[in-house]
ZATOR-807911 format. One record per residue (C-alpha): residue in three letters; x negated, y, z. Coordinates in steps of 0.1 Angstrom, whole numbers, padded with zeros to 4 digits, always signed. Each point is the difference from the previous one (the first is absolute). Layout:
BEGIN
ALAXYZ
...
END
This chain:
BEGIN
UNK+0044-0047+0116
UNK+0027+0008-0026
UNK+0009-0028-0021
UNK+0009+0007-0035
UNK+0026-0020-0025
UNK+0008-0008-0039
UNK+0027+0014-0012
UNK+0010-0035-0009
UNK+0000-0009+0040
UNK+0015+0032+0010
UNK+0035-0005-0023
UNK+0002-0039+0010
UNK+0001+0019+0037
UNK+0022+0029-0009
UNK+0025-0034-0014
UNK-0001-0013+0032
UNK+0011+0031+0017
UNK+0025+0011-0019
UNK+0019-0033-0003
UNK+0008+0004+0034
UNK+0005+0040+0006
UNK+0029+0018-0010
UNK+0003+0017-0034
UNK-0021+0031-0007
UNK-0018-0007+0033
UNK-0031+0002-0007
UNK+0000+0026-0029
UNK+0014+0020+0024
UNK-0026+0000+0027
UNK-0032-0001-0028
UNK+0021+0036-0010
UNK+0000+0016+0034
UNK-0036-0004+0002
UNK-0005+0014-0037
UNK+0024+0031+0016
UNK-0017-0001+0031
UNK-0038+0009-0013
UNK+0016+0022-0028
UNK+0014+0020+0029
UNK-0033+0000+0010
UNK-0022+0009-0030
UNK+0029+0036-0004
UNK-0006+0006+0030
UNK-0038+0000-0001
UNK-0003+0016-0031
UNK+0025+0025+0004
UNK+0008+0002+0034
UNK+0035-0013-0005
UNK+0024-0020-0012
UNK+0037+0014-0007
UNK+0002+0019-0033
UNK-0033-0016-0014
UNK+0004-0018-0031
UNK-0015-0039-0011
UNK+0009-0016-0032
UNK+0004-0038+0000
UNK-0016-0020-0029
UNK+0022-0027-0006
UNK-0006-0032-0022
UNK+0021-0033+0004
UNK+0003-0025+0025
UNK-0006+0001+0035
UNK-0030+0020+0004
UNK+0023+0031-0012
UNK+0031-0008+0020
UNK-0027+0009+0031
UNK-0005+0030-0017
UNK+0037+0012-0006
UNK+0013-0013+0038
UNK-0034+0021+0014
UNK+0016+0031-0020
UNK+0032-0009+0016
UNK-0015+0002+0031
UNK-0021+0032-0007
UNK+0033+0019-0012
UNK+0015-0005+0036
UNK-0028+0017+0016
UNK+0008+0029-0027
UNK-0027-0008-0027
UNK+0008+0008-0041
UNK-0002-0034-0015
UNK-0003-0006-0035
UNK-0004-0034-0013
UNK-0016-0003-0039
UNK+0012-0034-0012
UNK-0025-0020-0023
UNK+0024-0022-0009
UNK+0037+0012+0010
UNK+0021-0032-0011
UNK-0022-0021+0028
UNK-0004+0023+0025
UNK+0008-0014+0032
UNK+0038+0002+0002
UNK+0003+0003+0042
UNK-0026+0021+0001
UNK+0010+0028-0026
UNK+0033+0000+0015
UNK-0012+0003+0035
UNK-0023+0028-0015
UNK+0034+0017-0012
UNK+0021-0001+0027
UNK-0030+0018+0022
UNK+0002+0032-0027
UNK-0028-0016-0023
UNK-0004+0006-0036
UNK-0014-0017-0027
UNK-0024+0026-0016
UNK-0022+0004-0029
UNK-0042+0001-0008
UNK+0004+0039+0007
UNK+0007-0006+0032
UNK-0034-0018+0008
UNK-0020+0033-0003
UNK+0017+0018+0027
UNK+0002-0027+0028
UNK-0021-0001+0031
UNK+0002-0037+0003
UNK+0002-0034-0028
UNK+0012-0024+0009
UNK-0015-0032-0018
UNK+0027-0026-0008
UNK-0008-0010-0032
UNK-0014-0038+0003
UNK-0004-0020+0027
UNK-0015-0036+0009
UNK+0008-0014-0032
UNK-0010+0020-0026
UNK-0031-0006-0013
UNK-0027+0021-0026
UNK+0000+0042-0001
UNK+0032+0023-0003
UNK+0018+0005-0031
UNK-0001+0028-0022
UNK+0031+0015+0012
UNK-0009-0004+0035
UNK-0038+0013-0006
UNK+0015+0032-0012
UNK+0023+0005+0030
UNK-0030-0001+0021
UNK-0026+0017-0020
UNK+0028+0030+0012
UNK-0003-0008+0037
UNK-0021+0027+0020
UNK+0014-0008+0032
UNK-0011-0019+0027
UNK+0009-0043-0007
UNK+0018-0023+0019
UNK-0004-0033-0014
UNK+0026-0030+0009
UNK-0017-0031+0007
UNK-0027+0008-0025
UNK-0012+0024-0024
UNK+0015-0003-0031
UNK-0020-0015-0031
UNK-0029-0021+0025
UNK+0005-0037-0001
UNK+0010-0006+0036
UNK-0023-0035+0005
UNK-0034+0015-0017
UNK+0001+0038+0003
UNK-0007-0001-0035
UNK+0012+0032-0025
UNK-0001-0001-0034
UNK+0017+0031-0010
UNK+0021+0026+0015
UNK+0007-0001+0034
UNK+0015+0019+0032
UNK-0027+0012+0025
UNK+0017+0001+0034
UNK-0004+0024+0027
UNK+0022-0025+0028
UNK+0007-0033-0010
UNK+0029-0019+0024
UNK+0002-0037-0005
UNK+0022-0027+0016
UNK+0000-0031+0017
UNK-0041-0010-0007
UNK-0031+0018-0011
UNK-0009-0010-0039
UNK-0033+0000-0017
UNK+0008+0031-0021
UNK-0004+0019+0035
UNK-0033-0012+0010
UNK-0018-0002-0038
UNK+0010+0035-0006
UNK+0007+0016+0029
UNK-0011+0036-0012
UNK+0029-0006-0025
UNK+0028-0008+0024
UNK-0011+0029+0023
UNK+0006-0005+0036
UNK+0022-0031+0005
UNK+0028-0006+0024
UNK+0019-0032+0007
UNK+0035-0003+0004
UNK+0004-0041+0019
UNK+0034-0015-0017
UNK-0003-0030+0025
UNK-0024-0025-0022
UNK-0025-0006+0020
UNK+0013-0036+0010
UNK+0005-0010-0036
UNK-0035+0015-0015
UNK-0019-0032+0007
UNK-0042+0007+0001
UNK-0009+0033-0017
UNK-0020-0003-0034
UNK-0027+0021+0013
UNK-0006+0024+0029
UNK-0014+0035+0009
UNK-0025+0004+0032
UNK+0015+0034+0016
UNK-0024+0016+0023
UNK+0008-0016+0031
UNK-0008-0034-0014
UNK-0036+0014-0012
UNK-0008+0012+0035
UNK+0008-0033+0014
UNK-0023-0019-0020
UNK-0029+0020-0004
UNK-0028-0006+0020
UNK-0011+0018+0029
UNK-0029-0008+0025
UNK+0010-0017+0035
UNK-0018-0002+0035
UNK-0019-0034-0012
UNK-0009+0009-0032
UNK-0034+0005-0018
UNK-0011+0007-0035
UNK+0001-0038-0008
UNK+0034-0010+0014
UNK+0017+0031-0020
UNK-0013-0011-0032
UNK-0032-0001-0024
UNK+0008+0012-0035
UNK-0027-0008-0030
UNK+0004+0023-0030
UNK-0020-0012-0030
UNK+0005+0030-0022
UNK-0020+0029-0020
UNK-0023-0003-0023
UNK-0030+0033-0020
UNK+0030+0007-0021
UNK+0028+0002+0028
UNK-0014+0003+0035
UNK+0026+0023+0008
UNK+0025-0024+0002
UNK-0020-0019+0027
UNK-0004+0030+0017
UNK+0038+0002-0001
UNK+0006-0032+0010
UNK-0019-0001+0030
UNK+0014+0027+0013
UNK+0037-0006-0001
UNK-0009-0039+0017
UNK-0023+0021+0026
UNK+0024+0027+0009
UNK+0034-0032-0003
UNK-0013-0016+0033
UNK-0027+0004+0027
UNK-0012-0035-0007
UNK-0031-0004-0017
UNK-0010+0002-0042
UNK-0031-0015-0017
UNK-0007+0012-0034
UNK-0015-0025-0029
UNK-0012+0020-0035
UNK-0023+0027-0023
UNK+0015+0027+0018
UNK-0010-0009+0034
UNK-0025+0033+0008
UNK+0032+0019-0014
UNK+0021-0018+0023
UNK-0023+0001+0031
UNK-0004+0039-0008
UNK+0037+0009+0003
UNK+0010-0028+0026
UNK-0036-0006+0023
UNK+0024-0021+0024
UNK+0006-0028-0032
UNK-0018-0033+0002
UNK-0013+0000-0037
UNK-0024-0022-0022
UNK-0009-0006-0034
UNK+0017-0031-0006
UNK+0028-0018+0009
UNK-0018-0026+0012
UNK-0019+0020+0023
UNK+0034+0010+0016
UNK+0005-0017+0030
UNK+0031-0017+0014
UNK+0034+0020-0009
UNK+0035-0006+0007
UNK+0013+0014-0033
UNK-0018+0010-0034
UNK+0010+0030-0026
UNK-0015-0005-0035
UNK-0002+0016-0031
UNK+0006+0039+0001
UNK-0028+0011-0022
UNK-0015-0034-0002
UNK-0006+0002-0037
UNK+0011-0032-0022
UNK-0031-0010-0012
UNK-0019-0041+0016
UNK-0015+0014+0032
UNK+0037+0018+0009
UNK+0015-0037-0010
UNK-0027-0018+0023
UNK+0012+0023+0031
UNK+0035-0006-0004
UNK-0005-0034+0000
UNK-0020+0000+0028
UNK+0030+0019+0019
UNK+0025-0025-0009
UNK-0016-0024+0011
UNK-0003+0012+0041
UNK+0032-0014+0012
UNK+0011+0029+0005
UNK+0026+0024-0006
UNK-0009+0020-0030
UNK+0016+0040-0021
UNK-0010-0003-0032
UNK+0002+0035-0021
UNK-0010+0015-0030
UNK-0028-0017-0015
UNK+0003-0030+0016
UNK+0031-0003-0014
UNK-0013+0003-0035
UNK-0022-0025+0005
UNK+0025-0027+0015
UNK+0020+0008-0035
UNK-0029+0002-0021
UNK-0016-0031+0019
UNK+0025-0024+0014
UNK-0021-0029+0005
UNK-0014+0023+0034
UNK+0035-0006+0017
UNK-0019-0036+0001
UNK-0024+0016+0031
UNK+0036+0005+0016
UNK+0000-0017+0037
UNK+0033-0011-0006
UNK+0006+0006+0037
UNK-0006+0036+0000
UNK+0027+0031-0010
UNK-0007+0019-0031
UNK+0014+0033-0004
UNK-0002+0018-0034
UNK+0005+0036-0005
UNK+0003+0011-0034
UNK+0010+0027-0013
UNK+0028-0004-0038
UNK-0029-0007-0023
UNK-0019-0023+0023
UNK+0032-0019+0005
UNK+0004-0004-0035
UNK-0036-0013+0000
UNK+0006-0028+0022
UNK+0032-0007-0004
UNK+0008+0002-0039
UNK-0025-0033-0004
UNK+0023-0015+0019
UNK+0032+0006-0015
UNK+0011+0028+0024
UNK+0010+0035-0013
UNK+0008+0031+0020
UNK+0025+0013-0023
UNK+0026+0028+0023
UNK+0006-0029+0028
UNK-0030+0005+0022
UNK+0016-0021+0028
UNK+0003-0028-0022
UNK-0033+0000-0012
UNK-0017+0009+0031
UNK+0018-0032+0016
UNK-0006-0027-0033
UNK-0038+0009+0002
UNK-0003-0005+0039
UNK+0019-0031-0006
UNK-0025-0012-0028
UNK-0032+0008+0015
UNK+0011-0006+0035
UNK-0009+0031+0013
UNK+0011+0031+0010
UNK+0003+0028-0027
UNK+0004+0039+0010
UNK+0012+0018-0032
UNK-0017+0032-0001
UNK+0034+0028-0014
UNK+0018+0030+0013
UNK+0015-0027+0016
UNK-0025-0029+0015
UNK+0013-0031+0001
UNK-0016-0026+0020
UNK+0013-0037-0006
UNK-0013-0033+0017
UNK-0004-0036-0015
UNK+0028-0009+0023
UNK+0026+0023-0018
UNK-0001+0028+0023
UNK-0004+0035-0010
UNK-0003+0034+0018
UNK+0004+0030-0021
UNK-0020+0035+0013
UNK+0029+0028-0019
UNK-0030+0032-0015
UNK+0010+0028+0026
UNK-0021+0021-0024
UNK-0023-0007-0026
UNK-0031+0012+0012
UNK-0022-0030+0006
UNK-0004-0002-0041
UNK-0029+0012+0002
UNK-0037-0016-0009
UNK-0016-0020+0026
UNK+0035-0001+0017
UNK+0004-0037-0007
UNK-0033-0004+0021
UNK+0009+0015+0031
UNK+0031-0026-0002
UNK-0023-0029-0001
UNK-0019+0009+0026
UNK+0034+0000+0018
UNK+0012-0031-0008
UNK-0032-0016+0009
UNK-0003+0015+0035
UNK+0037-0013+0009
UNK-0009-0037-0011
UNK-0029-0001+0022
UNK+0019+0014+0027
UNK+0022-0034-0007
UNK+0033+0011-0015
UNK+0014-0021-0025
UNK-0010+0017-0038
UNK+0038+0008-0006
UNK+0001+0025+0031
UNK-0033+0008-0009
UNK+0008+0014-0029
UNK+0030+0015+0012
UNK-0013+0020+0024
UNK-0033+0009-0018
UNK+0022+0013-0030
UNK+0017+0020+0028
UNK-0023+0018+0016
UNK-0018+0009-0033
UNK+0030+0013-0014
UNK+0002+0024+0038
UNK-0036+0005-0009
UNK+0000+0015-0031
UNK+0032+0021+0009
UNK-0020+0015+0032
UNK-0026+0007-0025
UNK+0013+0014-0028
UNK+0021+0022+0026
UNK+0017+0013-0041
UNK-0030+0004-0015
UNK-0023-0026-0021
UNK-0024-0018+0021
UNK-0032-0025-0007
UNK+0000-0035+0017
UNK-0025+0009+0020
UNK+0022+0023+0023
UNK+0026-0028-0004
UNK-0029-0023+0017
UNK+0000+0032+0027
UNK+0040+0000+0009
UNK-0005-0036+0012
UNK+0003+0007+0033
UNK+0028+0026-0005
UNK+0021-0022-0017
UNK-0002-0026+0029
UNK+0001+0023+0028
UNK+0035+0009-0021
UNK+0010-0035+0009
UNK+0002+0008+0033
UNK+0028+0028-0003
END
């Protein structure tokens, strides 16, 4: 599990370290690994490294004297460096002399256009809101391949958030501790690589983490020696309805093809249901159900009394319960049915930017660009566990606790997608894992899903439902 820190945390750390190291220390060592995986990209793309040419954008501060002591470094291994200073009367002084001494140059916009490698140093941890006008049209020039220092330039490095021009890395090398930029827009920051600067020991608990696939594959649930279709799990789904039995269809069949426990169906759409998936358990009503260890309600519930009356009767099982789509809507349209509530009993919501903002703006809660934030004040409020549906899910407990599932791609957004993660969810609480990991490792696996496939071309939710299994038997790699 990687844990993941503020940029707030992450300088109190760097502090700490570098009262006690010498001088330049650990500059120095964050540059070698900048060097070290631009060596890398030249070689790649070009199938070498002396005689190639990368041009170093440089602002002020820190974040740029990485950039000129890397271009020291590159020169000794025979690479052209040019560094093109944003702001030459605070350019780092060390570092542009070290970039000197090595056969360096500071160089002009025209040289941008004819590199095979930028290097981004133009802002680092503390800059905040998109680049500036100069700096926009320095990299509006770059056609190169991008290595970003610590982060791209222009995203706000605690929300991910852009509001204007900003740098689109190709490699992003950052140091000391992961930051949220690099896991709420990960396509952004391209592939990622960690340089450690020793501040493990001083980080303290990280603000939120990210399940890798090892940790996914421990907890999901597979079928031992003693086991039946009981002991592994019964999930109800109260979902469907004439106007959307499709998304009970959907629904189903991610919880069916999650576990090999056992899934009872409750709704209008149960002939659909039974027709697709004959080995479902499904009635009319919710009532009519039978005993389950976990409930799903609302994907194409409809909003309307009779939707209202089977949420309530959901809530009020005792047990743990995913509440999507138009559920939601009805919890923020209705919130005297939180009353059904058995206060005993995990709720986990799954809303998607405009459901949030149904049941969350009532209460004095507003996404705005900090999804973390808000994710984590509505758990808090409602005491239950919130997934925030984005190219970047974000999954926060009433505890505090929040796991964060980075978009690998972006082909899940697609109707009927947010169904087939429902039916995840709900067939990992009744397998009995708390509704954090359940989350977690539902949002997972549907992400690996709806890669496997898409395979790089659009695809329904309906194959997502079918690349289930793939996407678990992946886990086992």
């Amino acid at each position: 599990m990687r844990g993941v820190w503020t940029t707030g945390h992450v300088r109190e750390a760097e502090g700490r370290v570098l009262a006690r190291s010498a001088p330049g220390a650990l500059m120095r060592r964050a540059a070698y690994g900048v060097a070290l995986h631009a060596a890398r990209m030249l070689a790649e793309r070009t199938g070498g490294v002396a005689g190639r040419r990368v041009v170093l954008l440089v602002g002020a501060g820190d974040n740029g004297g990485d950039a000129l002591w890397a271009g020291a470094l590159l020169r000794r291994r025979s690479v052209g460096v040019a560094a093109v200073l944003l702001d030459p009367d605070r350019a780092h002084a060390d570092g542009l002399a070290a970039l000197r001494r090595a056969g360096g140059r500071v160089g002009s916009a025209a040289d941008i256009e004819s590199a095979d490698l930028v290097v981004d140093g133009i802002v680092g941890l503390s800059a905040r809101g998109s680049l500036r006008p100069s700096a926009a049209a320095l990299v509006a020039r770059v056609r190169a391949p991008v290595l970003a220092v610590d982060l791209p330039s222009g995203i706000d490095p605690d929300t991910g958030a852009i509001d204007g021009p900003a740098v689109r890395a190709d490699v992003t090398v950052t140091f000391g501790a992961y930051k949220p930029v690099h896991v709420l827009d990960p396509v952004r920051c391209g592939a990622l690589h960690l340089v450690h600067l020793g501040l493990g020991p001083e980080l303290g608990e990280p603000d939120f983490q990210v399940l890798d696939r090892a940790d996914v594959a421990r907890a999901w649930p597979l079928p031992g020696p003693g086991d039946d279709k009981y002991t592994q799990g019964v999930v109800g789904l109260a979902a469907g309805s004439a106007v959307y039995p499709g998304a009970a269809v959907l629904a189903v069949g991610s919880a069916v093809l999650a576990t090999s426990g056992l899934t009872r169906y409750a709704g209008t759409a149960a002939e659909e249901v039974r027709r697709r998936w004959p080995e479902v358990v499904a009635t009319g009503s919710v009532e009519d159900a039978g005993r389950v260890q976990a409930w799903v309600v609302g994907p194409g519930l409809g909003t309307g009394t009779v939707a209202a009356e089977v949420l309530a009767h959901v809530l009020d099982q005792g047990v743990p319960t995913c509440v999507d789509a138009d559920g939601i809507t009805l919890l923020g349209a209705r919130p005297e049915l939180w009353d059904a509530r058995d206060p005993d009993a995990p709720v986990l919501l799954t809303p998607h930017d405009r459901e949030f903002a149904r049941i969350a703006e009532p209460l004095g809660i507003r996404l705005g660009t900090d999804r973390v934030g808000a994710a984590r004040a509505l758990a808090a409020k409602l005491d239950a566990t919130v997934l925030l549906k984005g190219h970047a899910t974000v999954i926060a407990g009433p505890d505090g606790r929040v796991l964060v599932n980075p978009a690998r791609s972006h082909w899940p957004a697609t109707a009927g997608s947010g169904d087939v993660l429902s039916g995840l969810v709900g067939a990992l609480l009744a397998a009995g894992l708390p509704p954090v990991l359940a989350a977690g490792c539902a949002a997972w696996v549907h992400v690996r899903a709806g890669e496997l496939a898409a395979r790089g071309a659009p695809a329904p939710a309906s194959a997502i439902v079918a690349a289930v299994p793939d996407a678990i038997r992946a886990l086992a790699r």
